[in-house]
Every structure is written in structure tokens, then in C-alpha cells.
C-alpha positions as CSV (number, residue, x, y, z in Angstrom):
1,X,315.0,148.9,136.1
2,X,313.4,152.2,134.7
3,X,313.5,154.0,138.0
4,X,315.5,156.1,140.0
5,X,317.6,154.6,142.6
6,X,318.0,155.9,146.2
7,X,320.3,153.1,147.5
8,X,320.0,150.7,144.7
9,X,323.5,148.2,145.3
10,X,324.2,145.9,142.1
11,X,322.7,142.3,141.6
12,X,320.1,142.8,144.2
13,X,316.9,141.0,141.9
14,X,319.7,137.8,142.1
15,X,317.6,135.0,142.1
16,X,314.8,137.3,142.9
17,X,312.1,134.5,142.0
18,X,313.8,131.9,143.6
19,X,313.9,133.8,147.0
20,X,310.7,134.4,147.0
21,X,309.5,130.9,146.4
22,X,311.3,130.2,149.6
23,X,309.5,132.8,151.8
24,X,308.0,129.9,153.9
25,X,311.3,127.6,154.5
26,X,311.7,130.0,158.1
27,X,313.0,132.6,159.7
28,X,316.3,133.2,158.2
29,X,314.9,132.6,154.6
30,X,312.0,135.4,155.4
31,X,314.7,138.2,157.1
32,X,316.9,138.0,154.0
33,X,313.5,138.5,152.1
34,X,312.5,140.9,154.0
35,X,315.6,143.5,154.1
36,X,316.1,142.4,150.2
37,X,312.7,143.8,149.3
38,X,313.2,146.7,151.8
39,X,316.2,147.7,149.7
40,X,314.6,146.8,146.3
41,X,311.6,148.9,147.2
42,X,313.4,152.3,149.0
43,X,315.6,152.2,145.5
44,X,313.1,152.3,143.3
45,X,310.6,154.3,145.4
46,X,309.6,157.6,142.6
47,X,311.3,160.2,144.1
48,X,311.6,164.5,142.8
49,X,313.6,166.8,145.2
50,X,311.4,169.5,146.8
51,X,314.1,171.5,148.3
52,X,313.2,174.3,151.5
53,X,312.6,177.5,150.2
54,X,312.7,179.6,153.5
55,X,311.9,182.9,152.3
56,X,307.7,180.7,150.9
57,X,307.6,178.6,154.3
58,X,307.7,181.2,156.8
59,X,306.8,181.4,159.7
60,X,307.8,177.8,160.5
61,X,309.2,178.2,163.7
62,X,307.5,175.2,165.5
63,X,308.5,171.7,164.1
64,X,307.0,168.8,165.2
65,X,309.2,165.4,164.7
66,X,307.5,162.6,163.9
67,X,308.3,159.5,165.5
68,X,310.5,158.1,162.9
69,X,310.0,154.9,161.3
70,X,313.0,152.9,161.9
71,X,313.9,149.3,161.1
72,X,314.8,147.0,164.5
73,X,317.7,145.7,164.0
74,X,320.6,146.5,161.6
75,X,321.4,145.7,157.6
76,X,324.9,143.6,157.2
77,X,325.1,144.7,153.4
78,X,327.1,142.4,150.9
79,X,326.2,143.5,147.7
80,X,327.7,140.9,145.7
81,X,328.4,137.6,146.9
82,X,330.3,134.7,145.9
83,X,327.0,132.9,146.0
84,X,325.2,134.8,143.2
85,X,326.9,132.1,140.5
86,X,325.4,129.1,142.2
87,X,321.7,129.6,141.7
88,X,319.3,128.5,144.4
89,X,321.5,126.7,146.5
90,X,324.2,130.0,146.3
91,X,320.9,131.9,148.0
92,X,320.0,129.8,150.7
93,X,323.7,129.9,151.4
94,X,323.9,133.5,151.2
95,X,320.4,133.7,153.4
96,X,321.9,132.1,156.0
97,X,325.4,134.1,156.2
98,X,323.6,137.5,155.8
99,X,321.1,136.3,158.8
100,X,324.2,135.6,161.1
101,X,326.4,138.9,160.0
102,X,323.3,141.0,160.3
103,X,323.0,139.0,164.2
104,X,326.5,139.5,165.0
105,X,326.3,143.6,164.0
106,X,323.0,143.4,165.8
107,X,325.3,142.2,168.9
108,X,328.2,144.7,168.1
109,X,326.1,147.8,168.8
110,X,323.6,146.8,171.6
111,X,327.3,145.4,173.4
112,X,327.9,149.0,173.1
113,X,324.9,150.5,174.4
114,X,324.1,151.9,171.0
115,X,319.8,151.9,170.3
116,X,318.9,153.1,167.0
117,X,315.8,155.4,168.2
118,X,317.3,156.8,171.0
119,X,320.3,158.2,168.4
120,X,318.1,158.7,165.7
121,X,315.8,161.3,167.6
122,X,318.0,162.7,169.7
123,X,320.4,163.8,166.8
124,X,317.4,165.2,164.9
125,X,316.1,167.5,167.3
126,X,319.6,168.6,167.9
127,X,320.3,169.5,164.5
128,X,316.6,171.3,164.5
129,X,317.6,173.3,167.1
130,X,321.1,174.0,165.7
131,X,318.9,175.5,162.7
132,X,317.2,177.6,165.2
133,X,313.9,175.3,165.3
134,X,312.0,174.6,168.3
135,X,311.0,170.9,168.8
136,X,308.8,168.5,170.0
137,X,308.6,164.9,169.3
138,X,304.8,163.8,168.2
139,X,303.4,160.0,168.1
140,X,302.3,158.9,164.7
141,X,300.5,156.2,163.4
142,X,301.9,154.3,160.3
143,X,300.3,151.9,157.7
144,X,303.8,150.7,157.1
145,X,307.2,151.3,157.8
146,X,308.1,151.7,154.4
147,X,306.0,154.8,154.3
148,X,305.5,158.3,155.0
149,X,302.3,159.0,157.3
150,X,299.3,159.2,155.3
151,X,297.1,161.2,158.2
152,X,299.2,164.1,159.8
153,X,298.0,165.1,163.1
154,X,295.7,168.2,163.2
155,X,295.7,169.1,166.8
156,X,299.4,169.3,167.5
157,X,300.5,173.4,168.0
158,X,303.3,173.1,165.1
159,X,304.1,175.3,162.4
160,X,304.9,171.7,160.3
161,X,305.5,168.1,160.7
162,X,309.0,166.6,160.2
163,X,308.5,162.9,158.7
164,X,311.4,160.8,158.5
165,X,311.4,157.1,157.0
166,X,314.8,155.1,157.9
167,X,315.0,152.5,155.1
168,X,318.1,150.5,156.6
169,X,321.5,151.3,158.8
170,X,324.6,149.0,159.8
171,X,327.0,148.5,157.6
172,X,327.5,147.6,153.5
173,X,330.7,146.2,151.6
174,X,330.5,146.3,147.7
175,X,331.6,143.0,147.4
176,X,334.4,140.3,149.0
177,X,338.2,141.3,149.2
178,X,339.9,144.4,150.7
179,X,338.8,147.0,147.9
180,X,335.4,146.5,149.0
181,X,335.8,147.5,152.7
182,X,333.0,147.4,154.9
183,X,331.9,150.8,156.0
184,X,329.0,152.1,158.2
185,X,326.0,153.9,155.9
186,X,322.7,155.3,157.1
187,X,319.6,156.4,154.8
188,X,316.8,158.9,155.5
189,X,313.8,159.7,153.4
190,X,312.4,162.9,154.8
191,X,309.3,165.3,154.4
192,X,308.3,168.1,156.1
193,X,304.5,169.2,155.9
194,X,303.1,172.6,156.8
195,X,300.9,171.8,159.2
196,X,298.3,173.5,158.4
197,X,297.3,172.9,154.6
198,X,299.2,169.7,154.9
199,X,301.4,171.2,151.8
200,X,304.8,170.2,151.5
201,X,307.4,172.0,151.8
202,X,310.6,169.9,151.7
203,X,310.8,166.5,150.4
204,X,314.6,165.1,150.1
205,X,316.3,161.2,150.3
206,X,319.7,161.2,152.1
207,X,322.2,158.2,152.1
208,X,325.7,157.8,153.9
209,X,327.6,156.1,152.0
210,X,326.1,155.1,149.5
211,X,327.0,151.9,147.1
212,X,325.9,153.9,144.0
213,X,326.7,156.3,141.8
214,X,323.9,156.9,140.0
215,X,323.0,160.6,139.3
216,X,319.3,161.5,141.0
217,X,318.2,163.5,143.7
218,X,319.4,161.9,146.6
219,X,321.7,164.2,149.2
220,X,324.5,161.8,149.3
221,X,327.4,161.7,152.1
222,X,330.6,160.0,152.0
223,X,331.8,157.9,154.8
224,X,334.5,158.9,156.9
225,X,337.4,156.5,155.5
226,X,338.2,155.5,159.7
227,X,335.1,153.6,160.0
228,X,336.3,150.6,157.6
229,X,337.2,147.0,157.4
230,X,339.1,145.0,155.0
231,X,336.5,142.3,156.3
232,X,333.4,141.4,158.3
233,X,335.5,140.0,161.5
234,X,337.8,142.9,161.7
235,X,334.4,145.0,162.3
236,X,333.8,142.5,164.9
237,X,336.8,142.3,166.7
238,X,336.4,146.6,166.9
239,X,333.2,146.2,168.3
240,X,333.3,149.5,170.3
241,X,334.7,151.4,167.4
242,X,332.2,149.5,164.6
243,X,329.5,151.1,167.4
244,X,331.0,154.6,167.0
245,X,330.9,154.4,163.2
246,X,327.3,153.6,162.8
247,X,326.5,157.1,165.2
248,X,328.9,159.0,163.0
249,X,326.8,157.8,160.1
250,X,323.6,158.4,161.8
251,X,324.7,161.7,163.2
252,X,325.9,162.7,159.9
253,X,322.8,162.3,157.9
254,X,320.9,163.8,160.7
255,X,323.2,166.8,160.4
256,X,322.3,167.5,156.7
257,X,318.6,166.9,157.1
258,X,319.2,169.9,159.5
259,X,320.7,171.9,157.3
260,X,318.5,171.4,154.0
261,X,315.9,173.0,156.5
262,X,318.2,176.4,156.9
């Protein structure tokens, strides 16, 4: 595709054309759309490491966190479907199945008090502060949630600005059959912005588990192998566990944004 890939998963452009002709056939059709383009787009977003150089930054003592961008409700990833050989009819059919796993995940965590913000922010600001960082979270307007914010705030008493963009989280299989287990993953596309010239001073992607190998910039993690399922119900029938695996992998990712800010 002539671009680097942050969480780019194989066959994702199937029946790309079709899909999109069928943006208007309702709800289901336009959330399959919707987290296919998401996934398209975060993989081949341009994307060049600017890794923290301390020792240039300083002082940055002050950080304030952004309120993330994060998606509402969670991916249920197949990569590759059975669907996929039978043309249109294979993507409605695989529309509709990914709308009712990505419900049923959606059911899995909320059943077990797990809210995606509430995690998200509270593990960043404690992996600040286990860098030695003071925090405070800071309200921020974005002109989409694809996006970093185009406007830092000027007023905020900050040493710089900690942007994070959460592209998708749940979980993602490789394909059908036990050697494709699915697993929990989480991705993070971060910046952090000295808040006074607005120059940036880190600029990383980071992905849990993540379906490719494909050699770029991106701060990879692999899953813990206790969070898996041969298959999509035996995630459901370990609800409470399936929960648990999606905070490891949101914990985890929050963890090594912390540290590439040592």
C-alpha cells in the first residue's frame, strides 16, 4: 500500500468498494465501515519516531494529559474471514457478525465494570508519576478523533502537553481456527508538546499485540499468552477474565508510554 503500517491486519481493503457503496443500508453496515476505515486509516497514518531526549527537554517537570481521544465501544477484530471469498454478499454477512461480536465484547466488559476512559486515564497518570512527572488532566477540543489536537492550550501552567489518540481496543484473532486465538490488543498514538513553543518533543505509536510484523517505528508489545481463546464464545463464557485481559493490555501500553518519557 506504499505506507507504513501501525496496525495494518491482512485483507482489510476486502471488498473495500463494495462496503462503501453500502454506507447507507443502516446501522450495522455503517459501524463495520466505520471501525474498517478507522483501522485502514491509523495503519497508514505517515508516521517517523521522535523519541524523548531528556537531557534537550528539560525542565519538563509539569505534564499536562490531554483528554485522550478514545473510541466508545470496543473493536471485535477478525482479520480474515471466511466471508472474504464470497464477494458482496460474504461482506454484508461479515458486517453483520462483526456488529454482534463487537456488541457482545461491548457487553463482556461493561458486565464487568470495566469503562475505557476511566482505565485509560487513570493508568497514564500513574505511569507519569511512576516516571517522576506531576500531572494534571486538561480538556481539549478535537476536530476529529482520528487526530492529534491541532490548537494546544496556552494558558494551562505545564511544562508540556501529553496527547494521546486511541485508534481501537478489545480484542483481534488473525483468522478462524485455534492457531488464530483471540487475544486482547490496545493501540496508542502519542505526542508530547513543550508547551511553550508548541515543539515536539516525543512522537511514538504503540500497539499490544499487534497482528503485524511489519518492521516500522511502532513500540510494539506482546500479549500475555493467558488472555486467549481458541474462539469468540470461550471469550464470552470468561467474561470476567476477557474484562481483566483488555486492562492488562491497556495498562501495559500505558506503562511503556510512561517509560519512553524516562
Amino acid at each position: 500500500m506504499g505506507c507504513s503500517s501501525f496496525f495494518l491486519v491482512p485483507n482489510m481493503q476486502h471488498n473495500w468498494d463494495l462496503l462503501c457503496v453500502l454506507r447507507d443500508y443502516g446501522g450495522v453496515m455503517r459501524r463495520f465501515l466505520a471501525i474498517g476505515l478507522f483501522l485502514f486509516l491509523a495503519g497508514c497514518a505517515t508516521y517517523q519516531s521522535v523519541p524523548f531526549e531528556q537531557s534537550t527537554a528539560q525542565p519538563i517537570k509539569k505534564i499536562g494529559l490531554l483528554s485522550p481521544s478514545i473510541p466508545n465501544e470496543p473493536t471485535a477484530l477478525l482479520a480474515t474471514t471466511v466471508g472474504q471469498s464470497f464477494g458482496l454478499l460474504g461482506a454484508i454477512i461479515d458486517a453483520s457478525m462483526a456488529s454482534a461480536r463487537a456488541n457482545s465484547l461491548n457487553s463482556v466488559l461493561t458486565s464487568n465494570k470495566f469503562y475505557i476512559r476511566q482505565e485509560v486515564e487513570g493508568r497514564l497518570v500513574a505511569a507519569l508519576e511512576e516516571q517522576g512527572y506531576e500531572v494534571v488532566l486538561v480538556e481539549a477540543a478535537r476536530s476529529s478523533k482520528r487526530d492529534f489536537v491541532s490548537t494546544y492550550p496556552s494558558t494551562e501552567p505545564v511544562d508540556a502537553y501529553l496527547d494521546v489518540v486511541m485508534p481501537a481496543y478489545g480484542y483481534a484473532s488473525a483468522g478462524i481456527g485455534s492457531s488464530s486465538p483471540w487475544r486482547p490488543f490496545a493501540m496508542m498514538k502519542t505526542r508530547l508538546v513543550r508547551a511553550s513553543d508548541k515543539t515536539v518533543l516525543m512522537r511514538e505509536d504503540v500497539a499490544y499485540n499487534r497482528l503485524t510484523d511489519r518492521n516500522d517505528d511502532t513500540v510494539t508489545i506482546s500479549a500475555d499468552p493467558s488472555f486467549q481463546y481458541a474462539d469468540f464464545s470461550g471469550l464470552e463464557s470468561n467474561s470476567e477474565r476477557s474484562a481483566e485481559g483488555v486492562r492488562v493490555a491497556v495498562t501495559e501500553a500505558s506503562n511503556t508510554v510512561g517509560k519512553l518519557l524516562r
